[in-house]
N, C-alpha and C positions, 0 to 999 in steps of 0.2 A: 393751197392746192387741195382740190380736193380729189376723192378715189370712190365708186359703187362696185358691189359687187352683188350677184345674186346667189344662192341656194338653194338646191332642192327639197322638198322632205322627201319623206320614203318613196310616195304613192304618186308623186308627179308622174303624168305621162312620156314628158321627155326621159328620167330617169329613169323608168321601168323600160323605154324603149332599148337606153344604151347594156342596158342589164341583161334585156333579151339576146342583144346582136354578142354584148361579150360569151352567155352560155354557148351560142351556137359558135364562136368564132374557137372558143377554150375547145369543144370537143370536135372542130377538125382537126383542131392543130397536137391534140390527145392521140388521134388516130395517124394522123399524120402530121409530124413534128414541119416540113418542111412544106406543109400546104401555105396555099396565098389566098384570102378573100377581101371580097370588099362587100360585106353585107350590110342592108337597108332596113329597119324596121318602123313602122308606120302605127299607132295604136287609134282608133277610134273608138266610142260608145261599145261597141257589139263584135266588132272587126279588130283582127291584128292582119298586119302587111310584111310578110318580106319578102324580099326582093336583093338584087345583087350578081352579085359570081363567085366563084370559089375554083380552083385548079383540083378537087377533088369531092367526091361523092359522101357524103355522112349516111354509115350505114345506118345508124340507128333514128335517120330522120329529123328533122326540121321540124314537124309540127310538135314532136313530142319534147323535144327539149326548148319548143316556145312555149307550150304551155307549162311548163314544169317553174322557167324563170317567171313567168308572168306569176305566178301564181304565191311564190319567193317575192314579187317589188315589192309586195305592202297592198296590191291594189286588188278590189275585189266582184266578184262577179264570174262570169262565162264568159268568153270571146271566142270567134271563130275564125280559123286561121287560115290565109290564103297565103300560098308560098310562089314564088316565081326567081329560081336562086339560078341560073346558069351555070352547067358548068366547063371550064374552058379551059383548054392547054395550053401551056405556055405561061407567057409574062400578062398575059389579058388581065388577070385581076392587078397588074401594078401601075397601069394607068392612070388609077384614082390620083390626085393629087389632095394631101393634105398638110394647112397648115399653121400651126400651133404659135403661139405667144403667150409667156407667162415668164415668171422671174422670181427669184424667192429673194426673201430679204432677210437681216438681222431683228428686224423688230417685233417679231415675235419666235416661241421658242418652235413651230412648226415649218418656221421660213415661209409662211403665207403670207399674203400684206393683209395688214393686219382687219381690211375692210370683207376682208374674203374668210377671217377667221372668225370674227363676228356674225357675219351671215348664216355660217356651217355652225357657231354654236346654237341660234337663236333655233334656225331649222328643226337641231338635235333636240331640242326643249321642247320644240312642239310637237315634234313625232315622239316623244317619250307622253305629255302629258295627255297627249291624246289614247293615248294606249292603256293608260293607268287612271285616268279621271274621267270616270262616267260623264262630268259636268263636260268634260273638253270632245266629247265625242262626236258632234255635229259639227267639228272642222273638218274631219275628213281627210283623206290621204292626201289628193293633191293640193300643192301647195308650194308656195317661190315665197321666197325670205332677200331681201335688195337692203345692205347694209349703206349707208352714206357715210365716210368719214370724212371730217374737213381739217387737214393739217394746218399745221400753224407755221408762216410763213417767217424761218429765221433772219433777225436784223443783223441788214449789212455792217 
């Protein structure tokens, strides 16, 4: 049998995106413990995207606590930020449907399988060495780490 699993480093786009939606989702729910969203973040070249809904208003705004995480991923440069977040009373934002699969196991001591602990450390190796080894500097933030493990099939 075998298992792949992938990683991110720091400065991956997907990762700096979930980074973003968690800042903005942590301070409605700061301001209002009982708010509901479902925000969307989008990253290109020059452009950040969100988008979404939320059952409440963020007084201290959207663009400034996207630029503040973006700036937090690891990834570097200027973007500029389109916001398009609705917001809507009631159960609106709990339409989303989402849904998750994962399992933790004994074989290792994070209860990761163990193809996904491999991934996350190789990841962690290269966001370190690249930050600390002038030589490793031309890898650059983003970056996906896809571990292969091939178990070994016990005799009946």
């Amino acid at each position: 049998m075998s298992k792949i699993a992938q990683s991110l480093t720091q400065g991956h786009a997907d990762k700096a995106c979930d980074q973003i939606a968690d800042a903005i989702v942590d301070e409605l729910l700061r301001q209002d413990p009982n708010a509901i969203a479902d925000i969307r973040v989008s990253l290109s070249k020059d452009f950040l995207f969100v988008s979404g809904v939320a059952s409440a208003q963020i007084p201290s705004g959207i663009e400034s606590i996207a630029l503040r995480a973006f700036g937090q991923s690891g990834r570097s440069g200027t973007v500029q930020v389109f916001e398009n977040v609705e917001i809507v009373s009631g159960d609106g934002p709990r339409e989303a449907t989402c849904v998750v699969n994962g399992y933790a196991t004994s074989e290792t001591q994070s209860f990761l399988p163990p193809a996904l602990e491999y991934a996350h450390a190789v990841a962690r190796r290269i966001d370190e060495a690249r930050k600390v080894n002038p030589v490793m500097s031309w890898i650059g933030a983003h970056g996906a780490v896809q571990a292969h493990c091939c178990l070994a099939r016990p005799e009946l």
